[in-house]
N, C-alpha and C positions, 0 to 999 in steps of 0.2 A: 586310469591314466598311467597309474606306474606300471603297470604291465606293457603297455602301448611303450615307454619309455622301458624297458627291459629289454623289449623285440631290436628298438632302435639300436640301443650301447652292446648289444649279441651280434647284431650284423657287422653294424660300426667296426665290433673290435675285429671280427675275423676278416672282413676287408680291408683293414689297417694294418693288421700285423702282415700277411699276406704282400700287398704292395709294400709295405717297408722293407721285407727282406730283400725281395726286386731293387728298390731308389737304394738301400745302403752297400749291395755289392756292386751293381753298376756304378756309385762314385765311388769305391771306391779302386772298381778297376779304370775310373777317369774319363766314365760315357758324362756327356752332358745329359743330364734328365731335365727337360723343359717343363716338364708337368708331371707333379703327385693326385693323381685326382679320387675323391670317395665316388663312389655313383657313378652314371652316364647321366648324359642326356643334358638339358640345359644347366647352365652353373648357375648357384644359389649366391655361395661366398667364394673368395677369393683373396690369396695374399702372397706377397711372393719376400723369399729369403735364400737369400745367395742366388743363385744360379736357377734355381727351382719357383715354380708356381705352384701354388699348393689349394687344391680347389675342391669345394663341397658341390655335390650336382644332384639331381633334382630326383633322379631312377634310382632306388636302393638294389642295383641288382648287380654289382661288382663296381671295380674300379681298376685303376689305371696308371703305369708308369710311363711317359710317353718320352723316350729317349731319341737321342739327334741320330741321325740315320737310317733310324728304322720305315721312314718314310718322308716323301720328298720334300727338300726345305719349300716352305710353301712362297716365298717372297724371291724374285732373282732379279739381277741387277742386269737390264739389257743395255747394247752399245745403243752409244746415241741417247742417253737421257742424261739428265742431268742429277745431279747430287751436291750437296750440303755435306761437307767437313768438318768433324771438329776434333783436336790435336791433345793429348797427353800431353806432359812436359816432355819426355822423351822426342816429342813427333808424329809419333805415329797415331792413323787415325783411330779413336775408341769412339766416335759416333756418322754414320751414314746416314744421312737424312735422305730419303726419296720423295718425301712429299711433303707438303706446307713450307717449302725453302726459304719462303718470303717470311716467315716468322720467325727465323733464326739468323739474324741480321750477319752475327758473328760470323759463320759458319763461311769457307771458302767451297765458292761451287767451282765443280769440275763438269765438261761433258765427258762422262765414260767412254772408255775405248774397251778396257777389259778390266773386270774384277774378279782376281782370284781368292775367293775367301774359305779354299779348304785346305789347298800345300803353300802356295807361296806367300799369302796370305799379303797381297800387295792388292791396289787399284791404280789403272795406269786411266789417263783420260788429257783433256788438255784447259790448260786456264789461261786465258785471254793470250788465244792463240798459239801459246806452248805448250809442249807436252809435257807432262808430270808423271811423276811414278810415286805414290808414296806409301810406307808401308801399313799395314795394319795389326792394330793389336790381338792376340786371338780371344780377347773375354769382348769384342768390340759390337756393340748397339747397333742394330738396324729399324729406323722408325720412319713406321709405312701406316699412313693412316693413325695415325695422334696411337699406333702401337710400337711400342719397342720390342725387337727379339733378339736376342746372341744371337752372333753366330756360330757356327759349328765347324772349327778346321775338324781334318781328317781324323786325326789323333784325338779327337773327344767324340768319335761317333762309334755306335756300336759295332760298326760290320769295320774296322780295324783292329780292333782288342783280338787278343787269342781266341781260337777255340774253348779252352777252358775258362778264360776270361768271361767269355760269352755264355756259358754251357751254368757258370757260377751264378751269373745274374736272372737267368733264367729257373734255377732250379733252386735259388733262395728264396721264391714264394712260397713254393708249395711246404719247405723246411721248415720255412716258419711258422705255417699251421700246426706241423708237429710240432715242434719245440712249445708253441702256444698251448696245446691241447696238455703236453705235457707238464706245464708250470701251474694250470690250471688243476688238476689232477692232483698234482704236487700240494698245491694250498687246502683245499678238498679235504685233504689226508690229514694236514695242518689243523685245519680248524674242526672238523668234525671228526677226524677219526681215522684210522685202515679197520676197514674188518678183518677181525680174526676167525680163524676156521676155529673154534671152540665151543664144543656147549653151555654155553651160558648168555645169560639173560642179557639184554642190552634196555636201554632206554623204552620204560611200559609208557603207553599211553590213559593217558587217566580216563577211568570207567566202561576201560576194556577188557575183555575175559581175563587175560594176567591180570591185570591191577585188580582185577575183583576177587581174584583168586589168592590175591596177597604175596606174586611175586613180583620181584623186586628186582634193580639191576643191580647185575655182582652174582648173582643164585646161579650155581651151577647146577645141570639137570642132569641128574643118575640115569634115570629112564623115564620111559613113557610109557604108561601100557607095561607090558609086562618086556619089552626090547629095550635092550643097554643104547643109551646115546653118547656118541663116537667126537661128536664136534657140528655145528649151528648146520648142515643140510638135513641132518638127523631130526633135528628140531623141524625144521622146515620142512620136512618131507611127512610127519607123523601127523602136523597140525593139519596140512593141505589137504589130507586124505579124508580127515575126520569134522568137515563142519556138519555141525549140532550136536554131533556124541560128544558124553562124558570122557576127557580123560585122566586118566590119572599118572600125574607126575612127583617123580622121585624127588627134592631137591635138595640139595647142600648148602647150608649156608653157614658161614663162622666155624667149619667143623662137624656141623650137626645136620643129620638127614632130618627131613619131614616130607610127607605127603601131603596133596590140594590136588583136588581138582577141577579141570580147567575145561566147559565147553566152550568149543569153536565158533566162532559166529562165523556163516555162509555169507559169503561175498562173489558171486558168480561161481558158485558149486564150487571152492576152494573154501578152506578152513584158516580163520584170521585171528589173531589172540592179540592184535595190537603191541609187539613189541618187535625193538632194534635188534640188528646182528648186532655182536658183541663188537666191541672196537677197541685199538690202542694208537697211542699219539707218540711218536718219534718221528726226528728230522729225515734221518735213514729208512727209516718204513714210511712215511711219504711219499722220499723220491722211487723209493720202490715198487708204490702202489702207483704212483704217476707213468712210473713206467711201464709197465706190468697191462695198464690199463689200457695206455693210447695204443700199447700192441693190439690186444684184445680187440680193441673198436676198428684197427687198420682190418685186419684178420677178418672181423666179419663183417668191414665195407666188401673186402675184395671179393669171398664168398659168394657174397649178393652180387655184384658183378658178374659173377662168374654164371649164376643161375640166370641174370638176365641174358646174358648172349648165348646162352645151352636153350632160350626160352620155356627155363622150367618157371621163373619170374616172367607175368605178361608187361609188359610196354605199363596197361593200364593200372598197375600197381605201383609207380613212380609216384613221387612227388616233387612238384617243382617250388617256386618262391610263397606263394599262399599256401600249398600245405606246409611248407618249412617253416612259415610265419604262424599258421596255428598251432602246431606241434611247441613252439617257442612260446607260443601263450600259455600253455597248458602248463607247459614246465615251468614258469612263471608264477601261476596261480600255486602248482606245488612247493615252494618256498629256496629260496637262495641255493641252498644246493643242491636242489634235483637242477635249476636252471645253471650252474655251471660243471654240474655233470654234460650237460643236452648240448652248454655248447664248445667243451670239450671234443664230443662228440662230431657237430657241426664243422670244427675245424681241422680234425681228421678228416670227416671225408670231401671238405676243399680241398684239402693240399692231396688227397689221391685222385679227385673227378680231375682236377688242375696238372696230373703228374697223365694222364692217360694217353697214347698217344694218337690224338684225333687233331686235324689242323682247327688254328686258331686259339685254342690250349697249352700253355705250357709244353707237356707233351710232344706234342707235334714239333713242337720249336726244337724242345731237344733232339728230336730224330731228325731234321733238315741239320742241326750244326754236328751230330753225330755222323749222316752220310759225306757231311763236308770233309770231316777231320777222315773216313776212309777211301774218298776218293781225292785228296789234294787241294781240292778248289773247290769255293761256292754255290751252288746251284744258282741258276740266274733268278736275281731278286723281284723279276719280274713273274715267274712260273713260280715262285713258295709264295710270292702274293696273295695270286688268284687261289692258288690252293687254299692258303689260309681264309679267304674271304669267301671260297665256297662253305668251307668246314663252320665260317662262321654265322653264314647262312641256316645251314642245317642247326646248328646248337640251336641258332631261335626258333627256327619253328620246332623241334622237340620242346622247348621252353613253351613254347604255345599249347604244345597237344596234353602237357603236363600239367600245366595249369587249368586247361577244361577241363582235364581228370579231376584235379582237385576244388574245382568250382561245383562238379556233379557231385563229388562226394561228402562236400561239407555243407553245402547250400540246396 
């Protein structure tokens, strides 16, 4: 069950941190964001705070910042119906009621002539028999079906922000997988250690070749065999070579040389002695190792990339969300920090599969708002649509073919 509970608080975090970068630059370039959501698919929980709806759903396979303009407000106020008013001290209206009027006795109904609720932010209609104009607040309720929603003037929807404005809210998701991978890395280093490139002994495990051998952590190793040892791949390189032979190791310790010898126990024709890289704990060697690292992991996501569209990588050596999910168990069952090594890892290569530029991705977004800002004007919102919604077609069924892969391979 705790590993099950592992898998969960590993996805949780990288699709939280992820969509947080998204919800915290878009307000604070002044989008309205209507919904934070974990997951797709039907909602679990639900609660809303400020301006935002912030919802648990039911598919663990991403989530969601759903800001005001990126798609059509779904509620519109036609001529000829009527409406329910209700007045700030100011005046101006902060609630539209379209439906149940009869239950909000207070409320002055109008029949609409026109509602402008993105520039002028007025509704004009007429009450018993005059006509009225009166204005609107822009944080103002619309409740349609026992539901309330803002509305969205212009100036709180995404396609009015800058280009950069826009380019920032889009491109602080995938950031924040690094930044994540990197703090994670960072405590890593905190709690357990940086390895040091040094020959010597780190943490033995008990009733393993070293520990039966009587060394120790702290023991630095002179040689092995009769080859001088330079620093810990020397070590690593001498024992892997040799499971089951004798050998014989130089060591230092307090000053003083001695010799022991240490066979290798065989572990898939590799030679194992049961001991740690050597390690040290600094704030600054930390944030060194955190960074040093999430390089490393970026560096050979893209690699592999690189061999899957050369098709030196096939198709059928993907994994998608159930091999991700096993691979998460695994590192699980290996103890707290191989699991926030793994998902380190996992959140590097979000924030780059997220940065690619395929529609419906990230990616893709930034390339439609990068050809905007070189040719002047927007693409029509109707044709990056379909694009995206092709692009995001295709993701699932690759999501489909990766996940048979991974049902055949593990089941």
């Amino acid at each position: 069950m705790l590993k099950v509970l592992a898998i969960i608080l590993v996805f949780g975090l990288l699709v939280f941190i992820h969509e947080l970068g998204h919800l915290l630059l878009a307000k604070r370039a002044g989008i309205l964001c209507r919904e934070f959501a974990i997951g797709m698919g039907p909602k679990l929980f639900s609660f809303v705070k400020g301006e935002t709806r912030y919802t648990l759903r039911l598919l663990p396979i991403g989530g969601f910042v759903r800001m005001a303009g990126e798609d059509p407000e779904v509620i519109e106020i036609q001529k000829g119906q009527d409406a329910g008013l209700e007045f700030d001290s100011e005046g101006r209206v902060k609630r539209i009621i379209l439906t149940g009027i009869r239950n909000h006795p207070s409320a002055t109904v109008i029949t609409v002539e026109e509602a402008d609720l993105e520039r002028a932010l007025t509704i004009r209609g007429t009450e018993d028999g005059q006509e009225v104009v009166y204005r609107v607040h822009p944080q103002a309720m619309l409740l349609h079906q026992n539901q309330e929603t803002q509305i969205a003037p212009y100036n709180r929807q995404f396609g009015s922000k800058t280009v950069g404005q826009r380019a920032a809210a889009i491109f602080a998701g995938p950031l924040a997988n690094f930044i994540l991978a990197f703090v994670l890395l960072t405590l890593l280093g905190l709690f357990y250690g940086v390895p040091v490139d040094k020959p010597l002994i780190g943490k033995t495990i008990p009733g393993q070749p070293a520990a039966k051998a009587g060394l120790v952590q702290g023991d630095r190793v002179i040689s092995i065999g009769d080859k001088p040892t330079n620093n810990w791949k020397d070590i690593v390189e001498a024992v892997s070579k040799s499971p089951g032979r004798e050998l014989k190791f130089i060591v230092e310790r307090n000053g003083e040389q001695f010799s022991t010898i240490v066979t290798p126990a065989k572990e898939q024709n590799t030679g194992k002695i049961g001991v740690f890289s050597p390690t040290s704990k600094s704030v600054i060697g930390a944030a060194k190792y955190g960074a040093v690292t999430t390089y490393d992991f970026s560096m050979l996501i893209y690699n592999m990339l690189g061999q899957l569209f050369t098709g030196k990588v096939p198709v059928k050596e993907l994994s998608g969300p159930v091999g991700i999910f096993n691979y998460t168990y695994k590192a699980a069952e290996n103890g707290l920090g191989i699991l926030i090594q793994w998902a380190a890892a996992l959140s590097v290569n979000l924030g780059i599969m997220n940065l690619l530029p395929l529609p419906a991705l990230d990616g893709g977004r930034l390339v439609f708002i990068g050809v905007e800002a070189v040719r002047g004007r927007p693409i029509d919102p109707q044709k990056e649509g379909m694009v995206h919604f092709l692009g995001f077609a295709f993701l699932m069924l690759l999501i489909l073919v990766v996940t048979w892969n991974d049902i055949q391979r593990f089941f």
